[in-house]
C-alpha positions as CSV (number, residue, x, y, z in Angstrom):
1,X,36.6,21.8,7.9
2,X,40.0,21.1,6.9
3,X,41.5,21.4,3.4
4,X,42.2,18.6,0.9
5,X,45.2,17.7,1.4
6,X,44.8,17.5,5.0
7,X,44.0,14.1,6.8
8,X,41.1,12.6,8.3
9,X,41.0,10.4,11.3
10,X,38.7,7.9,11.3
11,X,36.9,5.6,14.3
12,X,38.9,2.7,13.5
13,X,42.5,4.5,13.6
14,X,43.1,4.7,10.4
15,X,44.2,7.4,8.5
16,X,43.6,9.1,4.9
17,X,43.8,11.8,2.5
18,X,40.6,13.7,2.1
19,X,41.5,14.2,-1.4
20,X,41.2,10.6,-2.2
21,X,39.0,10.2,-5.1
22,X,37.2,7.5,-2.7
23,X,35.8,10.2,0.0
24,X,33.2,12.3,-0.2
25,X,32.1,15.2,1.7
26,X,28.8,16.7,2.4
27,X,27.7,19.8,4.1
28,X,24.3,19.4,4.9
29,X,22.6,22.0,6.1
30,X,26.0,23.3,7.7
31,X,27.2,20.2,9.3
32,X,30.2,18.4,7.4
33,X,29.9,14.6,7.1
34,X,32.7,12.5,5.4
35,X,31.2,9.1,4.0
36,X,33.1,6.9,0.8
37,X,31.4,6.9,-2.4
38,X,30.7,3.1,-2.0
39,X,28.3,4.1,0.5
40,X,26.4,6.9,-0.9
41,X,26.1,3.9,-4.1
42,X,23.7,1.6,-2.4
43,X,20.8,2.8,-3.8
44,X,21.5,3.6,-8.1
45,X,18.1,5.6,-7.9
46,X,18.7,8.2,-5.4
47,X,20.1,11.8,-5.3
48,X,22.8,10.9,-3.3
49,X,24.2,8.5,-5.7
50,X,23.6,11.0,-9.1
51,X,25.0,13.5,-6.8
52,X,28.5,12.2,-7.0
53,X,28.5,11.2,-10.5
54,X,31.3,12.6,-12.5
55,X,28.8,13.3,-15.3
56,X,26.1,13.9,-13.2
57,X,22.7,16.0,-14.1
58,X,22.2,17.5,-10.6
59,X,23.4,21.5,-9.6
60,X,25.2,21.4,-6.5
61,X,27.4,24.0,-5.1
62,X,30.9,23.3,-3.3
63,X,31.8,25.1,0.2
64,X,35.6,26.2,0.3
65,X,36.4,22.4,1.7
66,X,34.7,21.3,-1.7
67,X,32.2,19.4,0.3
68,X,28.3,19.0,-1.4
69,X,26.2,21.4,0.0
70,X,22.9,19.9,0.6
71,X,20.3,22.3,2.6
72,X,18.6,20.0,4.6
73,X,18.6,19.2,8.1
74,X,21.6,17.3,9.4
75,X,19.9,15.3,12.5
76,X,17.8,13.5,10.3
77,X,20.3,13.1,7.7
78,X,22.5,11.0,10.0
79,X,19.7,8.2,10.3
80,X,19.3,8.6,6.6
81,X,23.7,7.9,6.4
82,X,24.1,5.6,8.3
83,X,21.3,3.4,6.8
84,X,23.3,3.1,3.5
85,X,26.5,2.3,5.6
86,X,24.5,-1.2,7.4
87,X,21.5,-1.1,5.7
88,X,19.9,-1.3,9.4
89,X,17.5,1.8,10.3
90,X,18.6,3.6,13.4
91,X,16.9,6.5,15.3
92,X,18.1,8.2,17.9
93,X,15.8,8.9,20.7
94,X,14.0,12.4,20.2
95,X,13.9,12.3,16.4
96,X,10.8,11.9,14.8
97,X,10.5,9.0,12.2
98,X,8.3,11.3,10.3
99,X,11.5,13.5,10.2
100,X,13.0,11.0,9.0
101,X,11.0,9.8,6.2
102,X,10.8,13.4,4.7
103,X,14.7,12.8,4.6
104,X,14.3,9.5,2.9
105,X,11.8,10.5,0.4
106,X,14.2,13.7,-0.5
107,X,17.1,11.6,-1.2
108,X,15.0,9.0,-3.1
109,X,16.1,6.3,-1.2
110,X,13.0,3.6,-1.7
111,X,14.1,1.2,0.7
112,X,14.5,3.1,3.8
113,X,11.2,5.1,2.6
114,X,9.6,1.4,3.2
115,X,11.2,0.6,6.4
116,X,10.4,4.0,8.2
117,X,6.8,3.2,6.9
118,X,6.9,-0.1,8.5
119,X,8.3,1.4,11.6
120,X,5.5,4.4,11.9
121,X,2.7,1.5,11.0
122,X,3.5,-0.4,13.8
123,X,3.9,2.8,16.4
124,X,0.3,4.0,15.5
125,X,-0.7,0.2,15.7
126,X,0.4,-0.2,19.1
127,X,-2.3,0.9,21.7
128,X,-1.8,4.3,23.9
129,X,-0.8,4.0,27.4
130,X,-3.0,6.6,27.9
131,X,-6.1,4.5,26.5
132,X,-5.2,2.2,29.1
133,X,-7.5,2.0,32.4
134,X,-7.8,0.2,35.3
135,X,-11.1,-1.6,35.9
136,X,-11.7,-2.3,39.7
137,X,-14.3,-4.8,41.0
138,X,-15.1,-5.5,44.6
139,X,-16.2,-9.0,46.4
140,X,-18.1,-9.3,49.3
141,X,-16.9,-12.5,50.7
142,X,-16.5,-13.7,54.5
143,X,-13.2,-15.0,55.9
144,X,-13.4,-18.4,55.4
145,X,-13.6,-17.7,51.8
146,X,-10.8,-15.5,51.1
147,X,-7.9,-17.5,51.0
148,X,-9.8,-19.5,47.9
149,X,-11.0,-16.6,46.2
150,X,-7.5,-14.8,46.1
151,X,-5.9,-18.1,44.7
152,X,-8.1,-18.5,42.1
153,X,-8.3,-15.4,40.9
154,X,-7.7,-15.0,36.7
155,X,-7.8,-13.2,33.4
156,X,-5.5,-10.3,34.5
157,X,-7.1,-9.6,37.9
158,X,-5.2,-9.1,40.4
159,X,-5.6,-8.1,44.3
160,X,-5.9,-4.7,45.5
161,X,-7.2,-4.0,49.2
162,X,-9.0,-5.7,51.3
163,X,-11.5,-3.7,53.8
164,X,-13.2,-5.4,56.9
165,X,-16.6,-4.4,57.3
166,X,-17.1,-5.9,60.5
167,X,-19.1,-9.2,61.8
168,X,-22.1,-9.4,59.9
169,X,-23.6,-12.4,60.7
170,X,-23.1,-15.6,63.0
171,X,-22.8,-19.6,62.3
172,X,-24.1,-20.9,65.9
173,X,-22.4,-19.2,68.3
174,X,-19.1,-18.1,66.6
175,X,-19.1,-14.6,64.8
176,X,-17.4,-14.8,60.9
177,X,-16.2,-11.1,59.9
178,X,-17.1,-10.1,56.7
179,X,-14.9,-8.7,53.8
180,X,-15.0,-6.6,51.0
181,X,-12.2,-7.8,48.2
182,X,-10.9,-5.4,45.6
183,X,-9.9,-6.8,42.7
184,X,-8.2,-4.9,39.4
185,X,-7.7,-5.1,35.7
186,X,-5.8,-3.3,32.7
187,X,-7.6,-2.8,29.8
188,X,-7.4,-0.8,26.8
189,X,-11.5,0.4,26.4
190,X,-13.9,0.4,29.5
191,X,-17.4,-0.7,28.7
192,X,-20.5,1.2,31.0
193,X,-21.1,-2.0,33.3
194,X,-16.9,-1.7,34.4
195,X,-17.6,1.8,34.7
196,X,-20.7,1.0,37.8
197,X,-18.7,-1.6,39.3
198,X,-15.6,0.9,39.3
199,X,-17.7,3.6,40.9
200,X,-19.5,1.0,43.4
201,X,-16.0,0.2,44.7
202,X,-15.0,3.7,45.6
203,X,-18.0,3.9,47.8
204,X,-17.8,0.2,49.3
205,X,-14.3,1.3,50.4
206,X,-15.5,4.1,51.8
207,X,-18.0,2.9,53.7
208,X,-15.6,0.0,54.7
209,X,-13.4,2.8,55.8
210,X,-15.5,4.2,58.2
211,X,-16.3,1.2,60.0
């Protein structure tokens, strides 16, 4: 970290003194963040805003760049930042939001407690990918009828194989091959009669399989 009088360089190209009585610095958890105090103000209620206060009731030791030392963990502190910067919450992928409510609830920030919340509500609501299952069903149907059946097929099914079982019957003198159809569906919960039909259609296509 540099020393006061030294200058930052900011994203934007601009350039300051680190001693300006606007900047802050923070060393949390051993990483060095520079922030204004206008941001670290959004919230009156939280630490981060009594932190900075020149009469303000909280201990906090100084490194030797005078930056806050705050012993917490800096990759959840940066969602926790750069929420009071936009006011938008941000998380980068492989943080936890968990992680980052802990952070939030430290630093007494009650709005972004609410959003991450929100945002952990709605990922438990969602259902499992894992939950998921396909459902398989399998139509015995001759040839002249599979040209209908496929087209009118609904509800999330959707065509899987087809397996000729050979000529089972005759209309006068012309032979008609006969079909087996197999048919799927996604669905979150499997009830016991999806379950037959699912284990009927592995041996149907077996058996059409050996034909």
């Amino acid at each position: 970290m540099a020393d006061d009088d030294d200058v930052y360089t900011l994203d934007n190209k601009q350039t300051l003194k680190s001693g300006s009585k606007q900047w802050v610095k923070l060393n949390v958890g051993g990483t060095c963040f520079l922030t204004t105090k206008t941001t670290l103000s959004r919230d009156p209620n939280s630490f981060l805003y009594r932190l900075i206060q020149e009469d303000s009731d909280l201990i906090s030791d100084k490194d030797e760049c005078g930056a806050y030392m705050i012993d917490r963990d800096p990759s959840y502190f940066s969602p926790v930042l750069n929420y009071l910067r936009h006011g938008k919450l941000v998380i980068n992928r492989g943080l936890a939001e968990e992680g980052v409510l802990e952070e939030a609830e430290f630093y007494n920030i009650a709005e972004l407690i609410t959003l991450v919340k929100d945002r952990i509500y709605h990922r438990d609501s969602l259902p499992s990918k894992a939950s998921k299952k396909n459902v398989y069903r399998v139509i015995q149907c001759h040839e002249d009828e599979l040209t209908q059946m496929v087209s009118t097929m609904y509800d999330g099914w959707k065509f899987e194989q087809l397996v000729n079982i050979g000529s089972q019957y005759n209309y006068g003198s012309d032979e008609h091959a006969e079909f087996l159809c197999v048919v799927s569906r996604e669905c979150g919960t499997t009830d016991k009669s999806e379950v037959e039909q699912t284990d009927k259609a592995k041996v149907l296509q077996q058996k059409g399989s050996r034909m």
